[in-house]
C-alpha positions in Angstrom: 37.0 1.6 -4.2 36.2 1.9 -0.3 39.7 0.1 0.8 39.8 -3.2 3.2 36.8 -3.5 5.5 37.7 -2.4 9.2 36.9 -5.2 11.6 37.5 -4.4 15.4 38.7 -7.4 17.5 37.9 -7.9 20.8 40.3 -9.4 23.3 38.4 -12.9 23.0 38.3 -13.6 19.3 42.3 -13.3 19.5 41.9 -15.8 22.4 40.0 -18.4 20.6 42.0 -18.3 17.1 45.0 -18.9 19.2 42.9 -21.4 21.3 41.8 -22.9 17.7 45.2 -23.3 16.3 46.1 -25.8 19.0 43.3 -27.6 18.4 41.4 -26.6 21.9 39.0 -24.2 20.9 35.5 -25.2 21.1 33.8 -22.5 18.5 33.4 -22.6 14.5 36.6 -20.4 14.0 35.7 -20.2 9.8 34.9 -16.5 10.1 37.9 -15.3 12.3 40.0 -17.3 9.5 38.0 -15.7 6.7 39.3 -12.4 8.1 43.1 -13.6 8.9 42.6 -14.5 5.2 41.6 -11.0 4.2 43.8 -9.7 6.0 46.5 -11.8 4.7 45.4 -10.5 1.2 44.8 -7.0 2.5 41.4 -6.7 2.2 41.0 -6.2 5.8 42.6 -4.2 8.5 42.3 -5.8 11.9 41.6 -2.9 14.7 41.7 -3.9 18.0 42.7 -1.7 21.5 46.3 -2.0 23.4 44.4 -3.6 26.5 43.7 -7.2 24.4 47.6 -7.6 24.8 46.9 -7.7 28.4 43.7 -9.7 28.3 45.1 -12.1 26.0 48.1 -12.9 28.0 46.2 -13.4 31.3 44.1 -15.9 29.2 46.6 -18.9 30.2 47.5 -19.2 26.9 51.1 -21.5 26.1 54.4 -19.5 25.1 53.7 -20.0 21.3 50.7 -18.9 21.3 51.5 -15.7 22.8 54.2 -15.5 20.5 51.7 -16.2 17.4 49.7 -13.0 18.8 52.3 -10.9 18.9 53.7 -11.8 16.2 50.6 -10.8 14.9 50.1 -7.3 16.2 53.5 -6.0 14.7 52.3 -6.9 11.5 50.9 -4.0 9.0 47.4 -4.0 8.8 46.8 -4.8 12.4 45.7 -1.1 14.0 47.1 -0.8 17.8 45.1 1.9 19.7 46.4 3.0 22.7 43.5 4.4 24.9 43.6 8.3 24.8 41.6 10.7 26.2 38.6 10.5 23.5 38.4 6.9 24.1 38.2 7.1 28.0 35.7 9.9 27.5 33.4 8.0 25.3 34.0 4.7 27.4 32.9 6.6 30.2 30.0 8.2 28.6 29.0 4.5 27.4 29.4 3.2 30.8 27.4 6.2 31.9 24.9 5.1 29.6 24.0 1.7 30.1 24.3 2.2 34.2 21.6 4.9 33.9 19.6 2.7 32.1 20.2 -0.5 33.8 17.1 -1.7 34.7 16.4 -1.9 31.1 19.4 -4.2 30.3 18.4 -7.0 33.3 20.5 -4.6 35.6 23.8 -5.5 34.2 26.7 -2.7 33.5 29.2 -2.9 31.1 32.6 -3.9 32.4 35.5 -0.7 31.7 37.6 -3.1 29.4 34.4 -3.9 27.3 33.8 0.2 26.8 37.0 1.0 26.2 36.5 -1.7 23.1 33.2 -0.4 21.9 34.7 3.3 22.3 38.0 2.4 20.3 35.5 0.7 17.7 33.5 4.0 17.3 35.9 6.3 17.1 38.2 4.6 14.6 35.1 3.8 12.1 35.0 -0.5 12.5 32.9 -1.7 10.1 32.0 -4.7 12.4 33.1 -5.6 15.7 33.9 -8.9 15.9 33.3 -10.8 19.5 31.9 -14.0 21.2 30.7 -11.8 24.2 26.6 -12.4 23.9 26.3 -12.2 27.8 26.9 -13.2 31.4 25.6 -13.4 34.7 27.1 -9.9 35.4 28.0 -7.8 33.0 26.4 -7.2 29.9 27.1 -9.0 26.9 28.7 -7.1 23.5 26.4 -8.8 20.6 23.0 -7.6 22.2 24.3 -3.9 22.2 24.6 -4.2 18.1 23.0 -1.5 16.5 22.7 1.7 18.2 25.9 1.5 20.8 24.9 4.1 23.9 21.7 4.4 22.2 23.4 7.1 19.4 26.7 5.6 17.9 26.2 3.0 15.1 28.3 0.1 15.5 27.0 -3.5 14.0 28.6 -6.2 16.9 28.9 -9.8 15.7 30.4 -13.1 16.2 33.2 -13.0 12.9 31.1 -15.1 10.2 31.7 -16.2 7.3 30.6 -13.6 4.2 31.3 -15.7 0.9 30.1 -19.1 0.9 32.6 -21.5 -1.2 31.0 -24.0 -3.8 31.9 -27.8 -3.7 31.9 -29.7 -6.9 33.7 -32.8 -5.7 
């Protein structure tokens, strides 16, 4: 047996299950509840950097829903990762990366919170990525970059999705 699947979170899927328990999130939240469920029957392990707690609070989101989050995070199974030097080495290197190569990505960079989250991801072995982030105006989105992060690290970046389809016989 391989253990519970690693999922990285990125700040915004913590913003829109909170968003979703009060009813005011706009996305199908059944994956990122599939995983809380997992996780809930440790089967997953929910990785995500110390920067969402400071991305998710400047998200305007009400007092009990920041209390639900952290709540959340002291829980075992959720991985805290402080960023270290590896991580800001790599997020520079991926930053590095796509600003060499910008013309290729519509000239768009990848924002230093977004690297530190793919780096955190790569370094602690996510088996997914989970995020909303397809793309802006600006920056570059998360999802396209699914594949070959940097152009060498594997990382597979998705929206959370449902993996086990559940059979109706009403």
């Amino acid at each position: 047996m391989s253990g519970p699947n690693r999922y990285y979170w990125d700040s915004c899927v913590f913003i829109d299950w909170i968003k979703g328990e009060s009813g005011s999130s706009l996305r199908d939240l059944s994956g990122t509840r599939e995983v809380i469920e997992l996780f809930e029957k440790n089967q997953a392990v929910i990785i995500t950097s110390t920067i969402t707690i400071t991305e998710v609070t400047e998200a305007k989101i009400e007092p009990w829903g920041i209390k639900m989050f952290e709540d959340l995070l002291k829980r075992p199974g959720i991985q805290r990762v402080a960023v270290d030097v590896r991580i800001a080495k790599l997020a520079r290197e991926l930053r590095d990366h796509y600003s060499r190569n910008s013309e290729e990505f519509g000239r768009k960079t990848l924002t230093p919170p977004d690297a530190i989250h793919l780096a955190t991801a790569i370094l602690y072995k996510a088996d997914e990525m989970h995020t909303f982030d397809k793309s802006n105006k600006k920056h570059l989105g998360l999802i396209p970059l699914s594949g070959k992060v940097g152009g060498m690290y594997p990382l597979v970046i998705c929206e959370p999705k449902v993996k086990q389809g559940s059979l109706d016989f009403s």
